[in-house]
Each structure stands twice: as structure tokens, then as C-alpha cells.
N, C-alpha and C positions, 0 to 999 in steps of 0.2 A: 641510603637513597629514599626519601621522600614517596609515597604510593597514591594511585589513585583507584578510584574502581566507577563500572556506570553499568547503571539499569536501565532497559530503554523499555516502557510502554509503547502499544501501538504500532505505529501505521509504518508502510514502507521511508519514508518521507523520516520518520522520526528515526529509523536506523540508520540510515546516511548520514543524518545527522550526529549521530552517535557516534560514529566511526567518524566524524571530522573531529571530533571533540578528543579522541583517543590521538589522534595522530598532535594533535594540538600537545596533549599531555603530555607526551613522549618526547615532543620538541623540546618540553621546558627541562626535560631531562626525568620526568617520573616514570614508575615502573608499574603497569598494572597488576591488579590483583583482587582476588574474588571479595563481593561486596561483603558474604557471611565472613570475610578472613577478618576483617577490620579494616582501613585505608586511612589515611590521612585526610585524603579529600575522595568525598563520593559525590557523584552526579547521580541524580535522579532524573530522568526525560520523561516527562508524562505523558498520558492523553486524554481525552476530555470528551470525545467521538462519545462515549456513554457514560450516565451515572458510575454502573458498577468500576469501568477502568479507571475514572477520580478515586472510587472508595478503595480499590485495591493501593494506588499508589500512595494514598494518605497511611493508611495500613504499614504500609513496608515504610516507610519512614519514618514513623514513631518505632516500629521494631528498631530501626538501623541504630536510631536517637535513643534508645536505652539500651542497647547493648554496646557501643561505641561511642561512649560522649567522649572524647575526645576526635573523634573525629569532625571535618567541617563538612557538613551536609549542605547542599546545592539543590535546588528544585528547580528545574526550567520546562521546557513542553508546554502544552496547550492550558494543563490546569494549571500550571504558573503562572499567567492571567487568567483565566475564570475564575479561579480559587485561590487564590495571592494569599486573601487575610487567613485563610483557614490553614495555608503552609505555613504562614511568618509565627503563628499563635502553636506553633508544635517548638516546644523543648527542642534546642539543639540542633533547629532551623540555621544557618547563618546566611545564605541567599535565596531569593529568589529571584530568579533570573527570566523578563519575562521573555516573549517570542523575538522583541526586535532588536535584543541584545544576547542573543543566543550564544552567540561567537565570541564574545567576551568571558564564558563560564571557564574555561581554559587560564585564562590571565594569570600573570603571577598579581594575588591582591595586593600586592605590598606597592604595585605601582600606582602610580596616580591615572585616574579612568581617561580613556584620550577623549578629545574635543569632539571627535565626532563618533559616535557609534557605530560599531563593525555592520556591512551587510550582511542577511541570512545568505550570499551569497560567496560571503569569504569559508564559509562551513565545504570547504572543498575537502577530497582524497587522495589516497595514492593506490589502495588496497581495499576488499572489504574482508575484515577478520571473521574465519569462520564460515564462510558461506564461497560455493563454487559459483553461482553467479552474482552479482554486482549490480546494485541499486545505484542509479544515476540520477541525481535529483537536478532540473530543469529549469521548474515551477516550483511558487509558492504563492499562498493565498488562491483568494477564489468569490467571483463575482454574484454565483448563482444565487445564493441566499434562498434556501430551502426552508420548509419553513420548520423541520425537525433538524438542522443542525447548526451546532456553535459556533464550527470552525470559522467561518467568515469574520466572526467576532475578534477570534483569538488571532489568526493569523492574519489579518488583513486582506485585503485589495488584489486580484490576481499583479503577479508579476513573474518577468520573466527572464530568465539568466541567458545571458549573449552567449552567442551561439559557440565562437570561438574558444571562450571558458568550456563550456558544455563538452565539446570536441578535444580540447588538451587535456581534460579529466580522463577520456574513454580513454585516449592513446595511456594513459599512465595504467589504467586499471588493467586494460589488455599487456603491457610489459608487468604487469605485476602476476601472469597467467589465467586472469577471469577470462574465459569463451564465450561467458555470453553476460550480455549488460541488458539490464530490465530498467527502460526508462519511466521515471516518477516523479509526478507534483501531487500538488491538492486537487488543481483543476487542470491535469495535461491538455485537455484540449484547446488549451486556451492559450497554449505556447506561440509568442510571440507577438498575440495580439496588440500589447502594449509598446511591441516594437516597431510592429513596419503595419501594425492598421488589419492584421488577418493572419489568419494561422499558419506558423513558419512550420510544424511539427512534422508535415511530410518531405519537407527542406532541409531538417536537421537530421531526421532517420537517414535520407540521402547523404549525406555527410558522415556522420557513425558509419556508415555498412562501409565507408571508404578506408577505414582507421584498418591498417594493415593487422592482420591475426586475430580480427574478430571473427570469433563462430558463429552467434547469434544475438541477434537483436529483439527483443521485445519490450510488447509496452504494457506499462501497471494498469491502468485503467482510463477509461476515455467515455464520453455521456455519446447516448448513439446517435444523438442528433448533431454528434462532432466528427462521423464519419465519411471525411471527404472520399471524391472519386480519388482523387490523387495519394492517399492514402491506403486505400485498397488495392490500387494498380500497379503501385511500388511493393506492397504485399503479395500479389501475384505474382509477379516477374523477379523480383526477390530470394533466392531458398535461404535467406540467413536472415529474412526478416519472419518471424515467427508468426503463422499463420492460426493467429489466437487473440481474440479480444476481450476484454474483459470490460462487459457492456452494463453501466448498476442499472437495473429496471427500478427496483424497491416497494410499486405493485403494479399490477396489470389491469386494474381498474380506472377507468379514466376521472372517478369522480376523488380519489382518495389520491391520483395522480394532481389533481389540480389543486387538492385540500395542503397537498405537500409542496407545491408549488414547482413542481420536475414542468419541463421545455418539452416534453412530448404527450403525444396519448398511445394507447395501447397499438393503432394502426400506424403508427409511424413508427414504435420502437419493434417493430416485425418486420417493415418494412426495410429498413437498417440490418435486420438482420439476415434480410433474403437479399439484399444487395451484396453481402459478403459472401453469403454461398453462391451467388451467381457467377463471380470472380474468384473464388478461394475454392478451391477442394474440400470436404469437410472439413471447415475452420472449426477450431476451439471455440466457444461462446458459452462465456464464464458469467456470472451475475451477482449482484446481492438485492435481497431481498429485505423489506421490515415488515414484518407481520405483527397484527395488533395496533396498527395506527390511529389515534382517536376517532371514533368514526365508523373504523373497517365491520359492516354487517360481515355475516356467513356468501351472501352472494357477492359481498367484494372482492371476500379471499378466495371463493370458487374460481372466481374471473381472475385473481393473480395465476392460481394454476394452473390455468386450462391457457395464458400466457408461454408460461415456463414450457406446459410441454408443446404448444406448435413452436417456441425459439430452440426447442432440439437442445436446451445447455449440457455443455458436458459437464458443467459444476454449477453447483447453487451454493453462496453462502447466505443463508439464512439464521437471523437472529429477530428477534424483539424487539417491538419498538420501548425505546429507553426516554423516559421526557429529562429535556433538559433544559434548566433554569433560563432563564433568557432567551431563549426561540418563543416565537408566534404560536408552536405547537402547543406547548406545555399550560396554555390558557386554555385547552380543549379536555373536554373528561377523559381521562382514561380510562381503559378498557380493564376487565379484571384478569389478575395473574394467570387464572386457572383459563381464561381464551385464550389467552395468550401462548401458553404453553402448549394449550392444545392444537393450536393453529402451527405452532413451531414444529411440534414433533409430525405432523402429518406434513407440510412445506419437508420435512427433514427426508421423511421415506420419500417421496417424488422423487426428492434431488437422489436419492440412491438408486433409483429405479433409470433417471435418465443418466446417470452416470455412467450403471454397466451396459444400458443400450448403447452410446456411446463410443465406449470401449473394446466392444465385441463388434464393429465396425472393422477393425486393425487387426482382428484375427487372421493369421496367415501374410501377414502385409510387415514390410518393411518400417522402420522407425527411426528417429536420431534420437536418443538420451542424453543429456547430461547426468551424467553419475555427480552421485552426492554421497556423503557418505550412510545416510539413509534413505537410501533409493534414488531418487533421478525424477527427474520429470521430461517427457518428450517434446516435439516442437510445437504441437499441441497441446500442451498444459495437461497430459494426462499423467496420473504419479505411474512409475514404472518401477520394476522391479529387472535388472540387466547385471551381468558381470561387468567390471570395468573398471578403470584408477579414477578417483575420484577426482573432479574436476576435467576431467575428459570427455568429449563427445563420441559416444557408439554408434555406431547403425547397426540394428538388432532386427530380427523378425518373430511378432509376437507369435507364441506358441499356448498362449493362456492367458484368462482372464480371472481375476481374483478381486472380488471385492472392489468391483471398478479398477482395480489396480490392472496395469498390463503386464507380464511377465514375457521374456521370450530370451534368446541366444544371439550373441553376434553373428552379423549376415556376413 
């Protein structure tokens, strides 16, 4: 039997995709198996979000390509278009495959390519291997055009997966025992737009929470100037739509906010976030940050923090800014490694600080978990620590807090 193996780089969005591609594999009758084992054919899914994540996956593919030449190497993901010539110019490359032909890496080659090219919407599922909740991809592409990132390049134009596809996917992932589905694009907020003229996204969460034996619903990420009333009011009235947003700020400065080209300023994206605690019980209010943006003085990055702590986040993902070829940004100077770093690791301690504050909210207080089988995370995106079968939802009452982590006993 024939083997395939895949690597996926990145984003939620590029693991879903991953898992269509397996099921793809499977169909044509192959068997997976670990990429160090050797394969027949390997998929690499890259991403392109940062310098370092191209260099990584350039990396592991000249590894794969000398220690496996016989195998047939595949490169798709984001830097299989930004970076095409520097995959095709690697030994023992034999595709690259870029974004709008994604759903073709699967194919048996031997066929003749069809006339028309697959949508990145035929990348459908049945299951996600591996993991107890379940990425539902929606969206792809993305309008904003920021001025630090490529993605708009790479994946095109926001668009958006009809809703009915969308909804016979969940009913499969839910008969497959996922409890809870985390809905994913590039730009979720924009779900729909291209359909009916304005955002179908609190239309389609209404629709999911309908899909019999779902436990939970949440969503990957949303810009906060995408958060409808109707959105937040199906959130509140809701218990299985997860009372957790994940808001990217990227800084709290309104001058380094406008230099990156983000749809809000520091008073609107607070404001978004006192409209959900005004309707939601302590919601989750997740972020990311880039620190180091060409530009950012010391009192830009005070003004991103002194952001972070009045939006109360229970998590900050904070990284660097990374310049990348072909944006607007990377014509601007960069800032040196050692700011950069230094801005990192202090943005790093806040985000620990507002973590366990946070956390020790839920002291003595009831919880639902999803058990994983390294831990769990609650309906508020806090990581948890609970007895329980993996992939099962607990109601626990925390009894301790550890390192922002929650710990506690079934109630």
C-alpha cells in the first residue's frame, strides 16, 4: 500500500485544511504515516504569517529531500505562492501547489488535471484527527489589507462558504463525536459578506447550535469592529455558544494603529470590549499583539499596555513584529532585535499577570471543560486542568489556580 504523510505550518485555517487533504488521501486508498518514517508522497502546508515560519518550513523540506529522495515532496500553504521559486529550486521539490489549487495536492498525478480548478471550498471533512474540538473553516481570504501582512496576497479576496455546506460539515464532525466546533477563516467577520451584502455569521452560529449533539460552539477570531449586537445577544442567551472572543488588537496606540492600517483606534476597540461585558458575564477576551512595529517609540508600547490591562484579556499572544517582503510595512525601518525583544518579554510578563488575575475570578465557581488529553480548556478559553475522558465535557468547581491554569473536581 502506497503512504502519504503531511506537515501543516500555521494557522487554524491551514489545519483544516490538512485534515481535508488526509481524508482526500485516504479516499485514494493511501495509508498515513510519520513524515521522519519516509512516505511515498509527503505534503508540506506552509505558512507565510512570518519570516521565521517560511524559514522553518524551507528547513524541513530540504531535511525531508535528503533523507527521502525518493519520495515525492508537495509544498502548498501560503509560502507556496510568496515563495514558489525558492520551493521549485530545492532538490526533490516535485510540486508546488499554490493556494487556488490546494484541493488538487490529493489527486492521483497520473490523471490528466481537470478543466476547471477545485474550490478551496471542496477541502471539506468528516473528522478532525487528533484533536477533541473541531476547526470548521467558513472563510477564506481577506479584504483588510493591513499594511504588515501578506496574507491578502497569498489567499486572495475575502470569500465565503454557503452556509448549507458549512452546516452538513458540523452535522458530520458532531456524528464523528467532536463537542465542540471552533469556527475559522482568515477574516470570520466577513462571513457572508459576499453573499447576501452583510454579515451572515450570527445567522450561521444560529444554525450550528441547531445541529443536534453539539456541546459547544466557538469562534477563532473576529476584528472588534465586527462585533455585532446580534452577535453578542445570541452569545448571551446561548450556553453553548462560548462566551469568548478572540479580539486581535496588535497595538493600543492610535498612531502605530493607523501606520498598520487596523479599522479602529484605541477608544473603539475598548469600547467593543465593554459592550461584551455589558451582555456576557466575564467573557474571555483573548488578543494578539505585535510589538516592535516600525515606528513603535517606548510611549507607543506603554499606550499598547496600559490597552491590554483596562480590556481585562485573559490571554495575550504576543510576538514581534516580523517584516515581510511585499507589504507596505517592510519599506519602513526596523526597529532593533534587542527592542524588540525587550518589548516582547515585558508585553510577555503583563500577559501573565492578567492571565492569573483572570483566572482567580473562577475560584470556588463552577466551570464546563473540554478534556483534552493534555488538559482541557473551559467555555472561557481558560487552560484547565479536570479529571475526565477525553473529549468529554465536565462541569468542575475550580479549587486552585496554577499558573493561570484552573484546576478544580467534578461538581
Amino acid at each position: 500500500m502506497k503512504t502519504f504523510a503531511l506537515l501543516t505550518f500555521g494557522c487554524k485555517v491551514n489545519q483544516h485544511e490538512s485534515q481535508a487533504l488526509r481524508e482526500r488521501f485516504e479516499a485514494r486508498g493511501l495509508a498515513e504515516v510519520p513524515a521522519e518514517g519516509g512516505a511515498d508522497v509527503v505534503v508540506v502546508n506552509t505558512c507565510t504569517v512570518t519570516e521565521t515560519a517560511t524559514a522553518e518550513a524551507r528547513r524541513v523540506v530540504r531535511r525531508l529531500a535528503r533523507r527521502f529522495p525518493w519520495s515525492q515532496i508537495a509544498v502548498t500553504g501560503c509560502a507556496a505562492d510568496s515563495h514558489r521559486a525558492e520551493f521549485l529550486g530545492i532538490p526533490g521539490v516535485r510540486r508546488v501547489v499554490g493556494h487556488d489549487r490546494k484541493a488538487s495536492v490529493a489527486d492521483d498525478p497520473r490523471l490528466a488535471p481537470a478543466d476547471t480548478a477545485p474550490s478551496i471550498f471542496d477541502l471539506t471533512i468528516s473528522r478532525f484527527d487528533g484533536h477533541a474540538r473541531a476547526f470548521l473553516k467558513v472563510e477564506d481570504g481577506c479584504d483588510l489589507n493591513c499594511s504588515f501582512c501578506i496574507i491578502p496576497r497569498v489567499r486572495g479576496t475575502a470569500a465565503s462558504r454557503p452556509m448549507e455546506s458549512a452546516v452538513e460539515e458540523a452535522r458530520r464532525l458532531v456524528a464523528s463525536g467532536h463537542r465542540e466546533i471552533v469556527l475559522t477563516g482568515v477574516h470570520l467577520g466577513s462571513y457572508g459578506k459576499d453573499l447576501a451584502g452583510r454579515s451572515l455569521l450570527p445567522d450561521l452560529a444560529e444554525r450550528l447550535l441547531a445541529v443536534a449533539g453539539l456541546g459547544r460552539l466557538r469562534l477563532s477570531s473576529i476584528e472588534a469592529n465586527e462585533v455585532s449586537d446580534a452577535l453578542l445577544d445570541l452569545m448571551a442567551a446561548e450556553p453553548r455558544f462560548c462566551p469568548h472572543l478572540h479580539l486581535p488588537l496588535q497595538s493600543g496606540d492610535e498612531e502605530i494603529l493607523r501606520a498598520m492600517r487596523r479599522r479602529y483606534n484605541p477608544r473603539q476597540f475598548l469600547a467593543a470590549c465593554d459592550r461584551a461585558k455589558e451582555r456576557i458575564p466575564d467573557p474571555g477576551l483573548t488578543t494578539d499583539v505585535i510589538v516592535g512595529f516600525p515606528g513603535e517609540t517606548e510611549r507607543h508600547f506603554e499606550n499598547t499596555v496600559e490597552v491590554c490591562r483596562r480590556a481585562g484579556f485573559s490571554r495575550i499572544h504576543p510576538f514581534p513584529y516580523s517584516r515581510r517582503r511585499g507589504t507596505d510595512a517592510a519599506l519602513l525601518p526596523d526597529l532593533p532585535h534587542r527592542v524588540k525583544k525587550d518589548r516582547l518579554h515585558r508585553l510577555e510578563r503583563t500577559a501573565a499577570e492578567l492571565t492569573g488575575a483572570y483566572a482567580r475570578k473562577f475560584l470556588g465557581r463552577e466551570v464546563e471543560v473540554l478534556v483534552e488529553r493534555d488538559g482541557g480548556y473551559t467555555e472561557r478559553y481558560l487552560r484547565a486542568r479536570v479529571p475526565g475522558r477525553p473529549g468529554s465535557i465536565v462541569r468542575a468547581r475550580v479549587e486552585r489556580v496554577v499558573d493561570g491554569e484552573v484546576h478544580g473536581t467534578p461538581a
